[in-house]
LUMMINU-786518 format. One record per residue (C-alpha): residue number from 1; residue in one letter; x, y, z. Coordinates in nm, 2 decimals, always signed. Last residue first. Layout:
N
<seq = NUM	type = a	x = X	y = Y	z = Z>;
...
END
This chain:
206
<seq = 206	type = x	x = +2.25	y = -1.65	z = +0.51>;
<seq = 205	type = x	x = +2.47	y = -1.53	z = +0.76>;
<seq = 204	type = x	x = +2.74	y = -1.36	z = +0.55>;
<seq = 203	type = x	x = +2.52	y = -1.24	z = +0.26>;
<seq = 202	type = x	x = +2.32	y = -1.05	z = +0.55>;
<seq = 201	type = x	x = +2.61	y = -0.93	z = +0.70>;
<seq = 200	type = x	x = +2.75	y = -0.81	z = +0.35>;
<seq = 199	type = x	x = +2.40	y = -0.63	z = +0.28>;
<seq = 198	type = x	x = +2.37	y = -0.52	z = +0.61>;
<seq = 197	type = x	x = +2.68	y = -0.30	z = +0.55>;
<seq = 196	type = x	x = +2.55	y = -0.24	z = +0.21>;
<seq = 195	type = x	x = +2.24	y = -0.08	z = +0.36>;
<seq = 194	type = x	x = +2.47	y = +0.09	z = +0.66>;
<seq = 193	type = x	x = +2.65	y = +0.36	z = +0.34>;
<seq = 192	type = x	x = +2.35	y = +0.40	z = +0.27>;
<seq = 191	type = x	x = +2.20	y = +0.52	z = +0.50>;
<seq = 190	type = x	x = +2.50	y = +0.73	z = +0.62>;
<seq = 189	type = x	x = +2.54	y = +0.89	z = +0.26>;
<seq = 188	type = x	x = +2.18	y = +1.05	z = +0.31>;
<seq = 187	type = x	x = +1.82	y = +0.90	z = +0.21>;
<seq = 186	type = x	x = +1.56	y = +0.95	z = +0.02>;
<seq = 185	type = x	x = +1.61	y = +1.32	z = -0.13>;
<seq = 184	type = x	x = +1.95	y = +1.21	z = -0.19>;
<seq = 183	type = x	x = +1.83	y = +1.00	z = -0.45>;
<seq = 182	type = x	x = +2.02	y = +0.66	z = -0.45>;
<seq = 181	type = x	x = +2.29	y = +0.40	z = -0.69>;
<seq = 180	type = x	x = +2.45	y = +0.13	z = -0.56>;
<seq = 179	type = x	x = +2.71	y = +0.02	z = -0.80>;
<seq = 178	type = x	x = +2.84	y = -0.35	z = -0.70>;
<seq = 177	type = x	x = +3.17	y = -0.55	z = -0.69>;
<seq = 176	type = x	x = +3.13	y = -0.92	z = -0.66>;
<seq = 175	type = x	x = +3.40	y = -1.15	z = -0.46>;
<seq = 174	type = x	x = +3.48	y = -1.50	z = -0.41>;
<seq = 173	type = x	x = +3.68	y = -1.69	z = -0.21>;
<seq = 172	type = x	x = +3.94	y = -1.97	z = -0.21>;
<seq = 171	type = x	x = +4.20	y = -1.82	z = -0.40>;
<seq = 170	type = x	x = +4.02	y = -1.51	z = -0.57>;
<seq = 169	type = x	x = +3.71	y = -1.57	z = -0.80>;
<seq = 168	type = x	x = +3.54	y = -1.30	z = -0.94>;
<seq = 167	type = x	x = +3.18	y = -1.24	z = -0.99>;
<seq = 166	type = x	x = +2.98	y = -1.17	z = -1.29>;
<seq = 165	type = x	x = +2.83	y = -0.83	z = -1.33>;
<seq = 164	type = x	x = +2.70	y = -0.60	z = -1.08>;
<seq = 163	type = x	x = +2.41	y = -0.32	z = -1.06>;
<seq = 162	type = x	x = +2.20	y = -0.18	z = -0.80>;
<seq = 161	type = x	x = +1.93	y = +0.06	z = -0.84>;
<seq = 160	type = x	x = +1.71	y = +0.28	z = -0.51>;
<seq = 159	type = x	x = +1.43	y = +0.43	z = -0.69>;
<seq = 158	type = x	x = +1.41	y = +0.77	z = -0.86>;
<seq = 157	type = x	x = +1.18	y = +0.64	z = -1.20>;
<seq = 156	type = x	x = +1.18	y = +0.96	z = -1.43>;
<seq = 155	type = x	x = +1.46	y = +1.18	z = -1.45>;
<seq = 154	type = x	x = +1.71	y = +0.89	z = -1.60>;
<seq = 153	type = x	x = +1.95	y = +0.83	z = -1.39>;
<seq = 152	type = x	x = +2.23	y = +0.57	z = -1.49>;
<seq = 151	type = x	x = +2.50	y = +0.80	z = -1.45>;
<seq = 150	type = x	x = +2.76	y = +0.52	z = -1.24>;
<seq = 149	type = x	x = +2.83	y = +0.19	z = -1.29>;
<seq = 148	type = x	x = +3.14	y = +0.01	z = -1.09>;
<seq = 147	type = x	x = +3.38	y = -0.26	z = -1.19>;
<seq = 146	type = x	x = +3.22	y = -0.48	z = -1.37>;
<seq = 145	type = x	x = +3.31	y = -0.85	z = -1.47>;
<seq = 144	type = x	x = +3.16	y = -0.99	z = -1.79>;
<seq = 143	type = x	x = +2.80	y = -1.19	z = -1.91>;
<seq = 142	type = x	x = +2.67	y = -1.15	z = -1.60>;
<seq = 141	type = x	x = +2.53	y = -0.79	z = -1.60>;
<seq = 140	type = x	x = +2.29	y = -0.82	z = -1.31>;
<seq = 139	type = x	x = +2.03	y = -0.56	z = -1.26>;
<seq = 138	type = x	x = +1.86	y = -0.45	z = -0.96>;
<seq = 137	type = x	x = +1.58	y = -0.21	z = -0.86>;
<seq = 136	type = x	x = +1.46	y = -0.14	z = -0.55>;
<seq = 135	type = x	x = +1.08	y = -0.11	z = -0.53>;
<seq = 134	type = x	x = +0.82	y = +0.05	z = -0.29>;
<seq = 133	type = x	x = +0.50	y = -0.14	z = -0.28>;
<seq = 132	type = x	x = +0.17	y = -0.10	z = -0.33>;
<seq = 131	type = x	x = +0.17	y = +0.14	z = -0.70>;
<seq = 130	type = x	x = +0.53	y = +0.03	z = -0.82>;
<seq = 129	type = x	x = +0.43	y = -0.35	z = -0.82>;
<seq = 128	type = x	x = +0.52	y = -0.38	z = -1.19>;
<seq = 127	type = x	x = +0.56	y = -0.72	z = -1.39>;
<seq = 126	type = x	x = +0.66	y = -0.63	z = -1.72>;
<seq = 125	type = x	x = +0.53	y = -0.83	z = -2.01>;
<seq = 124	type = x	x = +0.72	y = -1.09	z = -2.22>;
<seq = 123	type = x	x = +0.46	y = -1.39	z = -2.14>;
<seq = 122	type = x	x = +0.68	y = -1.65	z = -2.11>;
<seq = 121	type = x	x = +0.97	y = -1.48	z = -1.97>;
<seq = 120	type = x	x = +0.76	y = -1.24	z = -1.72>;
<seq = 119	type = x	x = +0.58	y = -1.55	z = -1.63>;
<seq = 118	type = x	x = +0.87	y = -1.73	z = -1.55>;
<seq = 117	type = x	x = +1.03	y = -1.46	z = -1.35>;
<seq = 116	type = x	x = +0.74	y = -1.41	z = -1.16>;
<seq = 115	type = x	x = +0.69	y = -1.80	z = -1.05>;
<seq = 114	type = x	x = +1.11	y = -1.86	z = -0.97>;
<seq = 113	type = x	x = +1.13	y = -1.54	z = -0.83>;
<seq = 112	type = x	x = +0.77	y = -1.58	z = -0.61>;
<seq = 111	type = x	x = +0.86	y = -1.92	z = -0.52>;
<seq = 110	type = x	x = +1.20	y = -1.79	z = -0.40>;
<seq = 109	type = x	x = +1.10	y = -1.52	z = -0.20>;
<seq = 108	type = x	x = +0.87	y = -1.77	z = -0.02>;
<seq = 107	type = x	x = +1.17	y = -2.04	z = +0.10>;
<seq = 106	type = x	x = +1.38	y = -1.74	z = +0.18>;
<seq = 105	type = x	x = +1.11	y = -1.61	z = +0.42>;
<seq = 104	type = x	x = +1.17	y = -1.25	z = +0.47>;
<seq = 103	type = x	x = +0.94	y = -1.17	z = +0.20>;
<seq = 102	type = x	x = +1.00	y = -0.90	z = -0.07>;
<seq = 101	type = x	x = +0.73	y = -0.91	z = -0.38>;
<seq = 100	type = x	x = +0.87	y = -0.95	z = -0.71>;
<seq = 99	type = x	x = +0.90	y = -0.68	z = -0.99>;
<seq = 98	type = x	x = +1.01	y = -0.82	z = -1.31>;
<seq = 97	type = x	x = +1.17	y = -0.56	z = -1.59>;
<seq = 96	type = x	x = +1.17	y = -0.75	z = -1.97>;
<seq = 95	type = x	x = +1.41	y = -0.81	z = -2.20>;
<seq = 94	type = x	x = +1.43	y = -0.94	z = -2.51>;
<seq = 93	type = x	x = +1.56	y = -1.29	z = -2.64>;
<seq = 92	type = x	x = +1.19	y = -1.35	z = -2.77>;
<seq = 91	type = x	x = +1.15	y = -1.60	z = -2.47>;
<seq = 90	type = x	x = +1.25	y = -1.35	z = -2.21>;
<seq = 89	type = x	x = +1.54	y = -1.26	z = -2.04>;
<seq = 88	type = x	x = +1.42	y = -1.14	z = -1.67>;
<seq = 87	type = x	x = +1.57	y = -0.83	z = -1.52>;
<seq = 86	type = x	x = +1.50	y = -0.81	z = -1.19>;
<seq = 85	type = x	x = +1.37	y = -0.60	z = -0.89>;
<seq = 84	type = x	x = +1.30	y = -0.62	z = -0.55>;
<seq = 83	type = x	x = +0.96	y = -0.57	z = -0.39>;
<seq = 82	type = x	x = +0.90	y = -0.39	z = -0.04>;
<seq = 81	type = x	x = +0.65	y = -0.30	z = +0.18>;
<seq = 80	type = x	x = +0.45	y = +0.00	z = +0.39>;
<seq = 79	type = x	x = +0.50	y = +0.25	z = +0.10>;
<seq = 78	type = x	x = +0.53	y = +0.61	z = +0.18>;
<seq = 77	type = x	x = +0.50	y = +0.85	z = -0.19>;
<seq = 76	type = x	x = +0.69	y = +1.21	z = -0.13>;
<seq = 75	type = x	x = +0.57	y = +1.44	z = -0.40>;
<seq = 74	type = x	x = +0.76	y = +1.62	z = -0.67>;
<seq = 73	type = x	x = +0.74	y = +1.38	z = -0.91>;
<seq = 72	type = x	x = +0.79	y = +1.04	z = -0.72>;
<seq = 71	type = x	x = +1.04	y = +1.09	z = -0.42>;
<seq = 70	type = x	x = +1.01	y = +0.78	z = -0.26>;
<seq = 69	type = x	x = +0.96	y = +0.67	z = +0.13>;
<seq = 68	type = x	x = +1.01	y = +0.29	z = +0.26>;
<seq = 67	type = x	x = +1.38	y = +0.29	z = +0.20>;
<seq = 66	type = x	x = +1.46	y = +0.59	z = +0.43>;
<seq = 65	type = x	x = +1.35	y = +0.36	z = +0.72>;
<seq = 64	type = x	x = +1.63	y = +0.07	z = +0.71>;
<seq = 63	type = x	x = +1.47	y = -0.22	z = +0.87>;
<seq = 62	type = x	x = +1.39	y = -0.42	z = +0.55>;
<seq = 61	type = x	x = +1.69	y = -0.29	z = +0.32>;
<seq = 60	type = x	x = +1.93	y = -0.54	z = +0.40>;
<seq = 59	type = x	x = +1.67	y = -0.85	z = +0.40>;
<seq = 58	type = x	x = +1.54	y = -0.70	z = +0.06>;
<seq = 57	type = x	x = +1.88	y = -0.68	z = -0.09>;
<seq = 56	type = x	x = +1.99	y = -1.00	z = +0.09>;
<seq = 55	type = x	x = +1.68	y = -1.19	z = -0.11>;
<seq = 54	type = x	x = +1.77	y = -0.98	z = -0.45>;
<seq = 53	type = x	x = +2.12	y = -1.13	z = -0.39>;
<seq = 52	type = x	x = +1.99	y = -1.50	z = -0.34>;
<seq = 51	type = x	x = +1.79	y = -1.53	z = -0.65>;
<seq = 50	type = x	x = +2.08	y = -1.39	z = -0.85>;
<seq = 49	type = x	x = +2.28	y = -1.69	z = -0.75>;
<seq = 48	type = x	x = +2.00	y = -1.92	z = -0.81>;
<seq = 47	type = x	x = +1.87	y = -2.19	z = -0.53>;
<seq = 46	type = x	x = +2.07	y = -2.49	z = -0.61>;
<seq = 45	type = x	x = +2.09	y = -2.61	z = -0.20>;
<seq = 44	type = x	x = +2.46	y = -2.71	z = -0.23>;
<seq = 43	type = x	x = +2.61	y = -2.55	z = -0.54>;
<seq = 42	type = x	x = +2.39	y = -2.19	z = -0.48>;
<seq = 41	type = x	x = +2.44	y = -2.19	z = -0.11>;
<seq = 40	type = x	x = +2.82	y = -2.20	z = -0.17>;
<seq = 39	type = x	x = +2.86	y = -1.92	z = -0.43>;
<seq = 38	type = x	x = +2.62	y = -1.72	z = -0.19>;
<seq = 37	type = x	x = +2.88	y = -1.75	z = +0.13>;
<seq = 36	type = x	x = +3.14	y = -1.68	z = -0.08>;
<seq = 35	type = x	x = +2.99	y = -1.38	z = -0.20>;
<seq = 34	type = x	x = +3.19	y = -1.11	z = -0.04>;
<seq = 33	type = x	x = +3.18	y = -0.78	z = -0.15>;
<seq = 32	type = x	x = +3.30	y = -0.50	z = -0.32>;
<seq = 31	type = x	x = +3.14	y = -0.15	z = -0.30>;
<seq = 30	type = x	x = +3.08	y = +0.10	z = -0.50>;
<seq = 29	type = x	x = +2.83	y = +0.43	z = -0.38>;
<seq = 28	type = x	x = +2.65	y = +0.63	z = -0.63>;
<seq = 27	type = x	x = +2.44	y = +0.91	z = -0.57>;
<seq = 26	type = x	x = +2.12	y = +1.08	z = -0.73>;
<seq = 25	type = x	x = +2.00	y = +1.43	z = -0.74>;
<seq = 24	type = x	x = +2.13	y = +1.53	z = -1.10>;
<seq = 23	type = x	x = +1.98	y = +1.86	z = -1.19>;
<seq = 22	type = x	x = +1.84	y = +1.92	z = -0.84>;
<seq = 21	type = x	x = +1.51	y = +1.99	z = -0.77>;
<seq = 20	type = x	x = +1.43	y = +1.73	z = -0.57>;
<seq = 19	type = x	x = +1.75	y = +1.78	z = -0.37>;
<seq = 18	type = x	x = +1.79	y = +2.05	z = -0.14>;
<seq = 17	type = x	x = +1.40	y = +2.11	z = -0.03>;
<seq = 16	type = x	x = +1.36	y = +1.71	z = +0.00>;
<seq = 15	type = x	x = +1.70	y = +1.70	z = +0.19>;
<seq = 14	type = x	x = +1.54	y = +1.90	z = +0.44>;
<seq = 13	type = x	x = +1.25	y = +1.72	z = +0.46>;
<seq = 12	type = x	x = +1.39	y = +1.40	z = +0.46>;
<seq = 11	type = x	x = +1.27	y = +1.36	z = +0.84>;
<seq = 10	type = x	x = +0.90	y = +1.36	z = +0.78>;
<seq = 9	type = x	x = +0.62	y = +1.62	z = +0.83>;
<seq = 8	type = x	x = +0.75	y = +1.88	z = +0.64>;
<seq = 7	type = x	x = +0.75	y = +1.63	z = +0.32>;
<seq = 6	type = x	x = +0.39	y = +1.62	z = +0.38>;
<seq = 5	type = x	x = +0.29	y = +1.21	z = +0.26>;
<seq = 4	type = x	x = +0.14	y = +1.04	z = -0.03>;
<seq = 3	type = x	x = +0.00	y = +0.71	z = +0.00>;
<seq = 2	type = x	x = +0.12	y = +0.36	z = -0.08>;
<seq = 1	type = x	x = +0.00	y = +0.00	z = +0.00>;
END
């Protein structure tokens, strides 16, 4: 569920008066992490690598406030859930954007990816859960290693974006470097900055 809210009545409100008018108002921070953890999961229980990320995505975001308001046009939109973002390959060797519902059950989250993505495949339509739930976007460039993405914003959608490529294997452990990408009117540095510290924790302890 959604609804708009008084920016003057929230704690982005200063950042709302500095930002949504800004040229550019959106941040990138690059981090590398560890996937090891993920890697593993994936050859013992088969659930899919991207599968897993968008779960410790949703996990990491869950109890972070800032992630559950959106600057849409020059309003302020509060959501009371989640969803997570894929791109899904479909049938006609297009591409198509899949929004799936976050749950804190692994077990549920992936039904939904495995059901959603199919259906977004099969049928080539977008799934889009932008009206009842806030979403954070993702993409996953596997096809090479990436270092970082940055200027990605396009005026019109100002949710939270993460991108990475194919992970990297050093000795024993393995590593994926992502691009998180935010409007400031959401949330400051600091927010993010303890989203992809959850993130890792959350990657760690899966």
């Amino acid at each position: 569920m959604s609804k708009e809210i008084k920016p003057e009545n929230t704690s982005r409100f200063t950042a709302y008066k500095l930002w949504m008018k800004a040229p550019n108002p959106m941040v990138t921070f690059i981090k590398t992490l560890n996937v090891t953890n993920l890697v593993k999961i994936t050859k013992r229980k088969h659930f899919k690598f991207n599968m897993l990320m968008d779960y410790c995505i949703g996990k990491a975001a869950e109890n972070i406030k800032e992630f559950y308001i959106l600057p849409v046009g020059d309003k302020l939109i509060q959501y009371d859930t989640l969803a997570v973002n894929t791109i899904v390959k479909n049938k006609n060797s297009d591409i198509n954007s899949c929004d799936i519902p976050f749950s804190s059950d692994i077990n549920e989250f992936n039904r939904d990816y495995l059901k959603y993505t199919f259906e977004c495949a099969e049928n080539c339509k977008d799934i889009d859960l932008s009206s009842e739930r806030m979403v954070i976007g993702t993409s996953a460039i596997t096809n090479t290693e990436l270092d970082g993405a940055v200027g990605i914003y396009s005026g019109i959608f100002n949710n939270p974006f993460i991108i990475w490529g194919r992970y990297r294997k050093k000795f024993f452990k393995y590593y994926l470097p992502v691009s998180f990408q935010f409007h400031h009117t959401q949330m400051d540095g600091i927010h993010a900055g303890q989203f992809l510290e959850n993130l890792q924790n959350e990657i760690n302890k899966l």
